[in-house]
C-alpha positions in Angstrom: -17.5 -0.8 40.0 -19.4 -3.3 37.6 -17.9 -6.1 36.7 -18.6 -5.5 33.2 -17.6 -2.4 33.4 -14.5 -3.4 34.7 -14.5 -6.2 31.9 -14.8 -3.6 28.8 -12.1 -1.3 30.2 -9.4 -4.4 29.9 -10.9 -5.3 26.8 -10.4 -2.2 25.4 -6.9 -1.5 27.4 -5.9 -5.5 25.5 -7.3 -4.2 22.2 -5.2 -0.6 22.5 -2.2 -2.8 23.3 -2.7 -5.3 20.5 -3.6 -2.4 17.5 0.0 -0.4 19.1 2.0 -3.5 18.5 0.5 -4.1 14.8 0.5 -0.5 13.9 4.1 -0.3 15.0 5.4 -3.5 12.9 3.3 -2.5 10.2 5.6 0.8 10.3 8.9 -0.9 10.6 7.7 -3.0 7.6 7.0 -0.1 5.5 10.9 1.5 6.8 12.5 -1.9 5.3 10.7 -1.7 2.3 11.4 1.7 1.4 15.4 1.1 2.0 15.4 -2.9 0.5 12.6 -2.4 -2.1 11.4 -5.2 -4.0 12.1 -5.1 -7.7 12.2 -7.1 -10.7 14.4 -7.7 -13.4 13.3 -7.8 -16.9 15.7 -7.5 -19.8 18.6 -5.4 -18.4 15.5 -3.1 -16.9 14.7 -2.8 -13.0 11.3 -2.0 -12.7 10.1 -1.1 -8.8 6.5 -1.1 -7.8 4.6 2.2 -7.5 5.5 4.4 -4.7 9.2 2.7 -4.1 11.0 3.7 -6.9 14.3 5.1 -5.7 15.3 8.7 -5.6 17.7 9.9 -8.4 21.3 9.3 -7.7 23.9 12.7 -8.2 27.6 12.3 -7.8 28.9 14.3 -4.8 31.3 16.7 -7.4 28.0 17.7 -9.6 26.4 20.8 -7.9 24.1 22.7 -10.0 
């Protein structure tokens, strides 16, 4: 084999492993944010940013 072959397969094989491990904490990020959301407090008023609003809340004896 060519030893640059050989050189682009571990730079790829370095690059996969590198873009996995980002990808990955970039997910587990998202997961925290979505459960711990950051907010702000203005005037009695929590306002979330867009997309992590949370879902409305029902009490468990209200089924409609």
């Amino acid at each position: 084999m060519n030893v640059d072959f050989t050189f682009h397969i571990a730079e790829l094989l370095v690059l996969l492993g590198v873009a996995w491990r980002v990808i990955s904490v970039a997910n587990r990020v998202m997961s925290v944010l979505r459960d711990f959301p950051p907010h702000r407090h203005d005037n009695g008023n929590v306002i979330y940013p867009h997309g992590f609003e949370p879902t409305k809340v029902r009490r468990l004896g209200q089924q409609q």
